[in-house]
Each structure stands twice: as structure tokens, then as C-alpha cells.
N, C-alpha and C positions, 0 to 999 in steps of 0.2 A: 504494500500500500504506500502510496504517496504521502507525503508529508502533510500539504492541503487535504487530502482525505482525513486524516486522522485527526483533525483540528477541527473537522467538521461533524464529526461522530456525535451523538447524543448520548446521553446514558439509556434512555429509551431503543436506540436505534440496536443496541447491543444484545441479541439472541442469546449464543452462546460462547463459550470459552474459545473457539476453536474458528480460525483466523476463517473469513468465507474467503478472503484471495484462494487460501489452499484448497477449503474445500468451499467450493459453490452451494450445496446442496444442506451445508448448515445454515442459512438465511432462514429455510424454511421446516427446521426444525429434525432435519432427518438423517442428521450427524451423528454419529455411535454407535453402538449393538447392542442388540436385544440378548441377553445373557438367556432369559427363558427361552426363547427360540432356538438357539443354539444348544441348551441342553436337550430341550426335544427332539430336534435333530438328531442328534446326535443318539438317543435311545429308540429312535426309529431305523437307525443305521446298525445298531446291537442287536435288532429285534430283525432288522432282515438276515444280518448275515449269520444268526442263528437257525433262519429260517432256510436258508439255504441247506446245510444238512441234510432236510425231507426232501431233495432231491429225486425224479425218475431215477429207477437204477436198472432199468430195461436193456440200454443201449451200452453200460458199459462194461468192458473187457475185465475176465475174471480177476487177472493178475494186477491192478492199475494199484491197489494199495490205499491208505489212507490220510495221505499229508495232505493232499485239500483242504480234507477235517479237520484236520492238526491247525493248518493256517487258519479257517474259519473261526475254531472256536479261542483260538493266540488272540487275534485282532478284535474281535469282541468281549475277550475278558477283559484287554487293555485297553479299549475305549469305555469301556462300561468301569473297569475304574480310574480313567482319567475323569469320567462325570462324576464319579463319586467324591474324589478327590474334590475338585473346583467343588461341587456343592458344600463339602463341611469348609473348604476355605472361606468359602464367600460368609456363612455363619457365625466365623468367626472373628469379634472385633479386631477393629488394627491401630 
């Protein structure tokens, strides 16, 4: 921002913390993350790749093994407790 810009500012004219030169789209309020969405997300993504598992097993080859499984249920224990995690953080004071 310019120098005249900043002289010109109001205390009214001031939204948020977070400069709109950088981000445009805080003027209108829609700067930041939604922490509850993102944990939802995120236990929608635990919930499918669990889900995955109940897979057809029609079409595959006797010998193929089980590390799919392995990966499947690695990556949704550790996303399901990375949310676990951030939720007692956020819980607790700082």
C-alpha cells in the first residue's frame, strides 16, 4: 500500500488483521479457515479410506497379498490421529 492510502484508512474502513493488498478477498470477510470444516474433512477422508477395504474381490489375483490394506489402514490411523491430536490442542489454553 501507498503511503496516501494509509493516511487515508478509517478505523471503520478496517475489516481484518490481514493486509487486503495481499489478500483481496479479506475486504469481504473471507480470509482464514474454517478449522471445523477441515476436521470434517478430514474424518470423511478416514471414513472413506476405511471404506475402501470392503472392496470387490472378484477380479483379483490369488497371490497379490495384503499391503494395500496395510497402506489403507497406516494412513487413516494417522490422519484420524492427527485430528485427534489438533482437537485436544485447540482445547487446550495457551
Amino acid at each position: 500500500m501507498a503511503a496516501t492510502e494509509l493516511e487515508n484508512l478509517h478505523p471503520a474502513d478496517v475489516v481484518t488483521k490481514v493486509d487486503t493488498a495481499e489478500v483481496p478477498s479479506a475486504a469481504w470477510g473471507w480470509s482464514g479457515e474454517s478449522r471445523r470444516t477441515a476436521r470434517i474433512a478430514g474424518w470423511v477422508v478416514v471414513v472413506i479410506l476405511l471404506g475402501m477395504l470392503f472392496e470387490n474381490q472378484q477380479g483379483s489375483s490369488a497371490g497379490s497379498g495384503n499391503t494395500g490394506y496395510i497402506f489403507l489402514i497406516v494412513f487413516a490411523v494417522g490422519l484420524a490421529g492427527i485430528l485427534i491430536r489438533d482437537s485436544l490442542l485447540q482445547r487446550k489454553p495457551r
